[in-house]
Each structure stands twice: as structure tokens, then as C-alpha cells.
N, C-alpha and C positions, 0 to 999 in steps of 0.2 A: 353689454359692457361698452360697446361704441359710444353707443346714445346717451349713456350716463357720462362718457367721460366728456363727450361736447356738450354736455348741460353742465358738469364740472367747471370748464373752461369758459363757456358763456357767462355763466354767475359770477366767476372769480372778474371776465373784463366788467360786466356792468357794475359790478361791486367798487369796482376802482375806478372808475369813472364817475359813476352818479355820487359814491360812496357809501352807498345803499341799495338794497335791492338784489343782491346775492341769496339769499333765503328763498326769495322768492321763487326762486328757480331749484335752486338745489333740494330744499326740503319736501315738495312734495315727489321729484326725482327719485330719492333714498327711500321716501317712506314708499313710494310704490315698490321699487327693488327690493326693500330691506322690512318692509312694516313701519308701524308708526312711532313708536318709541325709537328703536335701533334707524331708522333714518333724520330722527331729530339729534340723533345724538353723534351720529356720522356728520351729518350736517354741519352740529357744530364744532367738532373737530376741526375739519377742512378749512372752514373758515375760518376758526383760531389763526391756521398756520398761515392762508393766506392772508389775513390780517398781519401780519407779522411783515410781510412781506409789503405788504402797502404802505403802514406805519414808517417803514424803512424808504419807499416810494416816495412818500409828501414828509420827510425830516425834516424838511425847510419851511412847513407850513405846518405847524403841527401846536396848535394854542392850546397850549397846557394848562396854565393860570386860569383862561377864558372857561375851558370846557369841564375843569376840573369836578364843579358838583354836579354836571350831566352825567360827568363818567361813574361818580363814585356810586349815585344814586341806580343808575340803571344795572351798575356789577351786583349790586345789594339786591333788586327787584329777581335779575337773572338765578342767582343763587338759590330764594328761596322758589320763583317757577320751576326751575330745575329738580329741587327735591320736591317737589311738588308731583310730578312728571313722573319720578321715579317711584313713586309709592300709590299712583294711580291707575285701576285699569286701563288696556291698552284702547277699549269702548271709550272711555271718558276722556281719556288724552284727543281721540280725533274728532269728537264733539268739542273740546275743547277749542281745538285748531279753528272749524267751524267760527263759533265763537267770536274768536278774536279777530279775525275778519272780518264779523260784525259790527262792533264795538270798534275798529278802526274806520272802518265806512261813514260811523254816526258821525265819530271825532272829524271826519273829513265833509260831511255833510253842513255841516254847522260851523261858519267859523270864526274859528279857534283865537282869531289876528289878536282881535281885541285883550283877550286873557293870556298873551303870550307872557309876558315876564312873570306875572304870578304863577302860571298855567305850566312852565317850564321843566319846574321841579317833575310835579307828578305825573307829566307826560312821560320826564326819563326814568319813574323807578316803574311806571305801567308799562314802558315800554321792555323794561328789562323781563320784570316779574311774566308776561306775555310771551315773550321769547323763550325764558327758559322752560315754560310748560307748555309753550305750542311750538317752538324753533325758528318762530318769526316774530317779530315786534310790529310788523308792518309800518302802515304809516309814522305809529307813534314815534317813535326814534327821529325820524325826520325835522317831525315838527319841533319835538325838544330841543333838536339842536338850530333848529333852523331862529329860535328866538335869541338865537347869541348874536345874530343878525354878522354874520363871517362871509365873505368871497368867497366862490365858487372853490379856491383852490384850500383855503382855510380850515372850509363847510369840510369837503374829504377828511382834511386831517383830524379834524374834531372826531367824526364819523368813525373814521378808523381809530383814533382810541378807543371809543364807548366801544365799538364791536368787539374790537382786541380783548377787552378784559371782559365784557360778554362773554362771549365765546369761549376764554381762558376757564371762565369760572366755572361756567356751565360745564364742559369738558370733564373738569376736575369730581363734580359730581357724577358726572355720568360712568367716569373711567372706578369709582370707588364704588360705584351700584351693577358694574360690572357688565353696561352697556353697551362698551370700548372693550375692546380684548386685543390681542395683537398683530392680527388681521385687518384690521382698522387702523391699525398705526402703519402697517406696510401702506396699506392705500392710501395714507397720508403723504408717507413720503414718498411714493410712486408721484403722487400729484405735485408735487413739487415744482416739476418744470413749467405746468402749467399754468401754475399760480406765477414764476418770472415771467412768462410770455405774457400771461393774461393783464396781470397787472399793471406791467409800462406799457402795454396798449389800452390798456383805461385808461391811465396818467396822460399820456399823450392824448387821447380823445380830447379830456377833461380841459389840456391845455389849449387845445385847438377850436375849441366850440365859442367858447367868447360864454361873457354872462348871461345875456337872452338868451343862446344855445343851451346853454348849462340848467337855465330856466324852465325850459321845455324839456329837455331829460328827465331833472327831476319831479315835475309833476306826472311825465311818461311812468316813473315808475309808481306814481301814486296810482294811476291809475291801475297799473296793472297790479297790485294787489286788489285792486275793488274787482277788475275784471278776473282776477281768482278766488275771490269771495263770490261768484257769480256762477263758475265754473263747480265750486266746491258744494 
């Protein structure tokens, strides 16, 4: 329970700092604890709540207009990965997982620069559609957002919408497939406090890095999806 709650707290700061990269941490954490289904679905709880929490963090940077058809697209992807998730065996969901850390490796292998404004769309509803049947979008999400071409402190705010209603949606599936029970909502709000400390210590990282700083974070966490598509 220690171990998971400092993989909790790690996720929620790197989450708020890079504005991505919380999954990364927290989902395979849950699903070891919890199994594979019931940790993607803890996962995205937590991070619903903490998203909540960050969105409220970057209020001041939060490009709505901009990000608006990355968010709508990737709620839509997330919804149907989700019910996807929930009427698949628990075998095929972690071959799944598998998977999409393949197919983000490719997308990362190859790139992407030149296809960004066309390329943008279906990176966010692959990235949603991915997350809600593996609990990770990996790279994808990044790149969709990264083509609105936003500052560092913007790029968050974007981030944390798309996750916010990610996360929201997916939840909402999981909690009516009966994934979520009320034991998971204590631990939500048990986490709570974690998600204020963790989050204005990402914010403040975020703030204090500078752009090239911010630069290097973000591909840190590109990489370390690939270096857990490696592990996995």
C-alpha cells in the first residue's frame, strides 16, 4: 500500500508537470495490485480526480477554442476503448495493453512532424480510443496535442482537458460495468491530498524549467513509454 501510494503521488506530479505521463506510472501499478481490467479502471478514476485538480492548477492557461477538437475527439475514442475494455477478456485487454505500446513506438519511430495538422485529428481520437481499452494513450496524446503548436504552460492546460474528459468518460463506463464500486471512490478521495501536493509541485516544476527544460521532460516521458513497451 506504501508503494502504490508513492507511485500515486509520483504520477499525479509528473502528470502535472509534463502534462502527461501519469498512466504511465499509475496503470501498470493498479493493474499489478488490482489486475488488469480493475487497475485501468482505478487508474482512470484517480486521474479523472486529479485532472480536476490540475485543470483548476493551469485556469489561466487553459485554450479551450484551440484544443477544443483534440478534446472532443479523443472523449469520443476514450468512450468507445472503454466499452471496448469492459466486454473483452481480461487475456485480450493485456495483450491489448501490449499492443498499444507497440503502435505508439511505430508512431514515435517515424516522423510524425511533417503530417501534423492533417495527422492531428486522428492521433486524438487513437489516442482516446487506446486509452480507454489499454488505460494509456501513450505517446499518442502528446503528439495530437503537441501540433496546436502551444507553450509549455498552455501545452498542460490543453493536456489536462483532453485527460479531464478522458478520464471523466472512461470512469463513467467503468463505474456502470461495475469496475468502480465504492471502495474505489474512498481511495479516490483518500488521494486527494495527494493529487493538491502533487499537482502545484508539477505546476511549479513546469514553471521553473524554461522551454528547453520543458523539452527534455517531455520527450523523458516519450521515452519512457517506449522503455515500458520494452519492459512489458
Amino acid at each position: 500500500m506504501a508503494a502504490t501510494l508513492v507511485a500515486i503521488a509520483v504520477a499525479f506530479a509528473v502528470s502535472a508537470s509534463a502534462g502527461l505521463g501519469g498512466s504511465l506510472i499509475l496503470v501498470p501499478t493498479l493493474a499489478l495490485v488490482l489486475g488488469t481490467k480493475e487497475g485501468v479502471a482505478m487508474a482512470a478514476l484517480l486521474l479523472a480526480g486529479n485532472n480536476v485538480v490540475k485543470v483548476f492548477a493551469y485556469r489561466e492557461t487553459l485554450p479551450f477554442k484551440k484544443a477544443a477538437m483534440v478534446v472532443g475527439l479523443l472523449g469520443v475514442g476514450a468512450a468507445i476503448g472503454a466499452r471496448l475494455l469492459v466486454s473483452s477478456p481480461e487475456d485480450v485487454v493485456t495483450v491489448a495493453v501490449i499492443i498499444s505500446f507497440a503502435l505508439a513506438l511505430i508512431a514515435e519511430r517515424f516522423d510524425l512532424s511533417r503530417f501534423r495538422a492533417a495527422g492531428g485529428p486522428f492521433l486524438a481520437f487513437g489516442s482516446g480510443a487506446t486509452s480507454g481499452f489499454s488505460g494509456t494513450s501513450g505517446p499518442l496524446k502528446g503528439m495530437a496535442i503537441r501540433q496546436l503548436d502551444l507553450d509549455r504552460g498552455h501545452f498542460v492546460g490543453a493536456a489536462s482537458l483532453a485527460s479531464l474528459v478522458g478520464d471523466a468518460t472512461k470512469t463513467v463506463v467503468f463505474t456502470e460495468a461495475r469496475l468502480l464500486d465504492g471502495s474505489a471512490v474512498l481511495l479516490a478521495i483518500l488521494a486527494v491530498p495527494l493529487m493538491l501536493v502533487a499537482t502545484f509541485t508539477g505546476r511549479r516544476i513546469n514553471q521553473s524549467i524554461g522551454e528547453k527544460g520543458y523539452s527534455v521532460l517531455f520527450w523523458a516521458v516519450m521515452a519512457g513509454y517506449t522503455v515500458r513497451l520494452l519492459v512489458a
